[in-house]
C-alpha angles and dihedrals in degrees: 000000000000125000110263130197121222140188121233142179083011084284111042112098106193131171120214130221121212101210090215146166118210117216137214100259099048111245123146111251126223112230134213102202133051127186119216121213121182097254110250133177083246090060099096142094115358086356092077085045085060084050097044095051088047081060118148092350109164098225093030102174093192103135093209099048109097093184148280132292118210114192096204090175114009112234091016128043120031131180120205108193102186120210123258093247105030135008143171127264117238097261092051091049090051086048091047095045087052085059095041095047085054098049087057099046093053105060089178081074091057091077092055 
C-alpha cells in the first residue's frame, strides 16, 4: 500500500502512512496502522522513506507526525495514539478514520 494524502476539517492536509508488509507472491496486503504526518512540500520522494522507516517510534521527533490509527476491528474498534508534540482533536480523527476506512475498502485506490 502507497502513501496517500487526505483533506481534513475543510484545512488540514495530511499524508498516511500504511504501515505494511509485502508479501512473495505479490498481493496487496491490508494494514492495520497508519501513521499520520502533517502534509509539507518536503514530504516527497526519500523523504517519505526517512518517514516510513521512523514508523510507530515511541518517541517519534518528527515535527510534522500527528500519531498513529489502528484499526484493531475494521468497522468497529479504533485506537488513536497522538503524538507527543501535536494530535488531532476527536472530530478530526473520526474524519480521518472515515478516509481511511474508504481508502481500505476500495483496493483500486491502493495503486495511486
Amino acid at each position: 500500500m502507497n502513501p496517500f494524502p487526505v483533506v481534513i476539517a475543510q484545512e488540514l492536509h495530511l499524508l498516511i502512512l500504511p504501515d505494511s508488509i509485502g508479501h512473495a507472491d505479490g498481493h496487496p496486503v491490508l494494514t492495520y496502522s497508519y501513521s499520520i504526518f502533517e502534509k509539507t512540500d518536503d514530504l516527497y520522494g526519500d523523504n517519505i522513506f526517512d518517514k516510513e522507516s521512523r514508523l510507530h517510534l515511541k518517541d517519534n521527533d518528527d515535527p510534522n507526525y500527528r500519531g498513529v490509527i489502528l484499526f484493531e476491528q475494521p468497522g468497529k474498534l479504533f485506537t488513536y495514539e497522538p503524538a507527543l508534540h501535536k494530535s488531532l482533536d476527536s472530530d478530526e480523527v473520526e474524519e480521518l478514520i472515515e478516509h481511511i476506512t474508504e481508502y481500505r475498502d476500495h483496493a483500486a485506490m491502493w495503486l495511486l
